[in-house]
C-alpha positions, 0 to 999 in steps of 0.5 A: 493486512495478511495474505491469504491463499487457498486451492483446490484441486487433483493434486497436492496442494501444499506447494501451491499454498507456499509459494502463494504465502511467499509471494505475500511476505512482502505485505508483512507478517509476524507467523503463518500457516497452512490446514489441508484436508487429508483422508477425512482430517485437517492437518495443521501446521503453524510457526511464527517463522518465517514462510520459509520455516512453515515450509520446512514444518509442512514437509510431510503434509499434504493434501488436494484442497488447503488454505494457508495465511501470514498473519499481521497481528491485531488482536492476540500477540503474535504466538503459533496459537494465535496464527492462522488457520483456526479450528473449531473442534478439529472440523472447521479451518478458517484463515481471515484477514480484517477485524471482526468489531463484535467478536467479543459478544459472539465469543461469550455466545459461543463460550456459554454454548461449549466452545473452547477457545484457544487462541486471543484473536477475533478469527477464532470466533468465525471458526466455531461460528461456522461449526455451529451452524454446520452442526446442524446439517447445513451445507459448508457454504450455508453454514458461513453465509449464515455465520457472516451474516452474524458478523460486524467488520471486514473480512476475507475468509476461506473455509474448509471442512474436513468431511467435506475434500471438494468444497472451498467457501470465501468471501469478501466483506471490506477486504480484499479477495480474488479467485484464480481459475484453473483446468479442473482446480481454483484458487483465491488469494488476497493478490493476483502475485499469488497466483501468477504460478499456477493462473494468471484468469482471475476474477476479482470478487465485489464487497459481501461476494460468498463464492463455493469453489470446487475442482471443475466449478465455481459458484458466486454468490452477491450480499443478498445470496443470488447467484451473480456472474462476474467477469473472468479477466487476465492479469496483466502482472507477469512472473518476471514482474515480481522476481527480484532479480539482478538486485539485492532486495526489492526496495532496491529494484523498485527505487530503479524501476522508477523511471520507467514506472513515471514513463508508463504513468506518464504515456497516454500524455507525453506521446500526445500533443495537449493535455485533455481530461478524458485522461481521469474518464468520461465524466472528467470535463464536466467534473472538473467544470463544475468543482471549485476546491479539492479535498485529498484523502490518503495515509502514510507516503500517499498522504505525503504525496496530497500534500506536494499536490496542494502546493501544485493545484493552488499555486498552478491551477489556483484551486483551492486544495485540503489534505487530510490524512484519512484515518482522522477525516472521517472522525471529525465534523467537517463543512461538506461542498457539494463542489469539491472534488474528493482525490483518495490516494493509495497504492493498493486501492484497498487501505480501510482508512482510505475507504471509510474515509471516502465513504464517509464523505459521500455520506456527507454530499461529496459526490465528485470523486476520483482515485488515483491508484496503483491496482486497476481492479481495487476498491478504490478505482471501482468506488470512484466515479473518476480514476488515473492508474499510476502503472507503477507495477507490483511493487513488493518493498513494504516502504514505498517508492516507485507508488509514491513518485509515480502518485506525484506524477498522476497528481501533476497531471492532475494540476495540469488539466484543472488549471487548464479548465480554469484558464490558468495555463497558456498555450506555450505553457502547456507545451512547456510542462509537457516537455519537462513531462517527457524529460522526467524519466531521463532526469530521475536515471541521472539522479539514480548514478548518484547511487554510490556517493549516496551508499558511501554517505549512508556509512556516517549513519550506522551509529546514529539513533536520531535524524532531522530532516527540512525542505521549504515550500513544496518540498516539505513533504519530501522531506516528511517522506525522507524521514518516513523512509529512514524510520521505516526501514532502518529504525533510526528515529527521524522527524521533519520539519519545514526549515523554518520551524527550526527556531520554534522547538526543534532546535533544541535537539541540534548537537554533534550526534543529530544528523540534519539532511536537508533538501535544498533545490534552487528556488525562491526559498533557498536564501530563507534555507541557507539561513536556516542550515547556518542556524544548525552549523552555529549549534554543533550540528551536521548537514548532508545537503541534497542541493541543485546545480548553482545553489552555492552550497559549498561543502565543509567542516560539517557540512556534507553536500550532494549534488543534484544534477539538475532542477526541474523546477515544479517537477523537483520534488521527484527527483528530490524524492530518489536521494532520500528513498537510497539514502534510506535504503543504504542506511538500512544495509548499515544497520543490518535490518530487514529492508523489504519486511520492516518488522511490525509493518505490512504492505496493504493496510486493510484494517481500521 
């Protein structure tokens, strides 16, 4: 959930480290921090600042090999003694992301060994770890193997000694690392946007990877210690593609980036003339000849995106489909179908709950399994057997929304193509969603011209301290998403249900203060809706309706109506996605938050 970033090379590397951290606030932080080797000693420099303040500390710091760090807290509060890098004895520095399960055990070893602590978090065990082998006459680089081999978690780590100006040791183990390739200098960082200043050849470093990187080599080492080879590739990430630009925060740029993020993802069938499975990779036809029901895992906003797709595979492709939210599947006793089609859902393809939830139904017999996923080189995509990238682009906002819609298009297409192996979509039918398909990006930008309205609706709700938010059917989980949304960013408390459920609780909390937004698109639910948004109208509440053309929703006392420019029918649920995710963002503006750095969040959730 923190970012790392390390170098080495013939010149200094501390703007090289900084720029790299900036690059990583959008993952979330609460301190950070940077050690470089300079004349035989590390120099340390930590502030629980922003990477802003660390650079104003670091001014006079310098040195040719260096690791730095934004921390997201999970053990020790966030403090300048808990944040990264970690010393042991002034020698060994050490900057880590993922959570070290038996650090306990190891600190009281290495208490009762003469260790000093002076930090509350697991890492600072890796540290003295790593000391106490080097001690002893090891090699930096075989002095951590053997430390890591000690180790129960996740990890990415880098490694540097202070005797030791030419070496930089990192390794992977259930967290994410990759190594940028220079002209006699390396790197490595959690993300390729990093690197993009100084390298865009990189090389992304499989699970239980040690890597010993020194100016004009490296070497990479698999779990068992032989030497292995991996693939030098070239990002296809471009600096333009992560500079914010004419907008006034990335959530902003990235909620416009969506029509032609859903055009991308969207390509390789809008520009053909029949859906086909070779989409999801070659195994796809047989894969989906052979499965009978769908599991999908996922967490947060890719959770919600599994849910709109249950409605889509079971009334479109007449599949069964369950969703569970990935961090409590693997915790419970499930009946494995060695014909189910298990779908994990994740932005950077490295969210932990996701992994062990993946992991944990193969153990159980599931072996079909494909990912749909935003980072082509992720773990995810490498774990599955079949995969749909959604080509969203970097998307830097901690709440996220160009992932999300684009994950709903990949989820359609996914309908699309089962309910065609089943038989279940005629020719004309076919022809018919793949023009709503090709429509999709110009709808979305229509909706997006609702961006002022929206903005002036968002000033009702600077004094708000509650939010309700409803939808029916399939539009539910956008409406779990609105309110996912407004509470990330802005901080106002909010909570969905499905409109129906009013009268069974939620009721209660409808008055005057009890802001109420509803989706309302122009289906088979709307008359139940209507009679549902009278019930909060009778009880004092106020309504903001987001409604279709012809939905005869007419604003009044109390009743504030946007207008959708148009319904999409099964594609509705994206568009209706957009006005919730600006209404979010504009709030935000009101109540003065940090929009792209919600506080206590991060982008990529690579803890349990």
């Amino acid at each position: 959930m923190c970012g790392i970033v390390g170098a080495i090379a013939q010149r200094n590397v501390v703007p090289i480290l900084l720029e790299g951290l900036q690059r990583l606030e959008y993952r979330g932080y609460d301190s950070a921090g940077l050690a470089v080797v300079n004349s035989g000693q590390l120099q340390l420099v930590r502030s629980t600042g922003r990477v802003a303040e660390l650079s104003e500390k670091s001014a006079e710091t310098q040195g040719q090999l260096g690791i730095a760090h934004t921390r997201w807290a999970t053990h020790g509060v966030p403090s300048e003694r808990n944040a990264h890098p970690h010393l042991s004895n002034d020698h060994i520095a050490v900057v880590h992301n993922g959570i070290i399960e038996n650090y306990e055990e190891l600190r009281s070893r290495l208490t009762a060994g003469g260790y000093v602590f002076t930090s509350d978090t697991d890492t600072e065990v890796i540290a003295h770890l790593v000391h106490s082998h080097y001690a002893r006459g090891n090699s930096l680089l075989v002095a951590t193997q053997a430390a890591l081999a000690e180790l129960v978690g996740a990890y990415a780590i880098g490694v540097i000694a202070a005797d030791d100006p030419e070496r930089l040791i990192c390794a992977r183990r259930g967290s994410p690392l990759l190594l940028g390739v220079g002209i006699e200098e390396h790197f490595v960082a959690s993300d390729v946007s990093a690197l993009l200043p100084v390298t865009r050849q990189v090389v992304y470093l499989e699970e239980g990877d040690v890597v010993e990187l020194l100016r004009r080599s490296y070497r990479i080492f698999d779990a068992s210690g032989k030497q292995v080879e991996r693939t030098v590739q070239t990002s296809e990430l471009s600096n333009e593609s992560v500079e914010l630009g004419q907008y006034r925060h990335y959530m902003q740029k990235e909620i416009h980036e969506q029509p032609q993020a859903l055009a991308n993802t969207l390509e390789s069938v809008c520009n053909s003339q029949s859906l086909v499975p070779g989409i999801f990779g070659a195994e796809a036809a047989a894969t989906f000849a052979d499965i009978d029901s769908i599991l999908i895992l996922a967490c947060g906003t890719s959770h919600h995106a599994g849910l709109v797709a249950r409605y889509w595979l079971e009334a479109i492709a007449g599949i069964r489909c369950s969703v569970e939210i990935a961090s409590e599947y693997r915790y419970r006793a499930s009946v494995p179908n060695p014909k189910t089609l298990v779908v994990v859902i994740s932005q950077s393809g490295e969210t932990a709950d996701t992994q062990a939830a993946l992991s944990h139904a193969k153990a159980q017999g599931h072996g079909h399994t494909l990912a749909i996923c935003n980072v082509p080189e992720s773990a995810l995509v490498r774990l599955c057997k079949l995969r749909l990238l959604t080509r969203a682009g970097p998307e830097i906002g901690v709440a996220s929304t160009k992932a999300f819609t684009t994950q709903l298009a990949a989820l359609f297409l996914l309908t699309l193509i089962l309910a065609k192996t089943r038989g279940h979509l005629t020719g004309q039918q076919e022809q018919q969603y793949l023009h709503e398909l090709r429509h999709l990006p110009s709808a979305v930008q229509k909706v997006l011209d609702l961006e002022p309205q929206i903005a002036k609706l968002a000033e009702r709700f600077a004094n708000k301290q509650h939010a309700l938010f409803l939808g029916r059917g399939l539009h539910y989980p956008i409406a779990l998403e609105g309110a996912l949304k407004l509470k990330e960013i802005s901080y106002i408390h909010a909570e969905a249900y499905p409109a129906g459920e009013l009268k069974h609780g939620p009721l209660a909390l409808v008055d005057k203060d009890m802001p109420v937004i509803s989706v309302a698109p122009n289906d088979a639910l709307l008359e139940k809706l209507k009679s549902n948004l009278q019930e909060v109208r009778a009880r004092g509440g106020e309504l903001y309706v987001f409604a279709d053309a012809d939905t005869h929703i007419h604003a009044a006392d109390g009743i504030h109506i946007m207008q959708m420019p148009e319904h999409a029918g099964y594609l509705s649920p994206i568009l209706h996605t957009i006005p919730l995710q600006l209404l979010a963002y504009y709030v935000a503006l009101q109540k003065g938050t940090d929009v792209d750095k919600p506080r206590n969040l991060a982008k990529s959730v690579t803890v349990e």
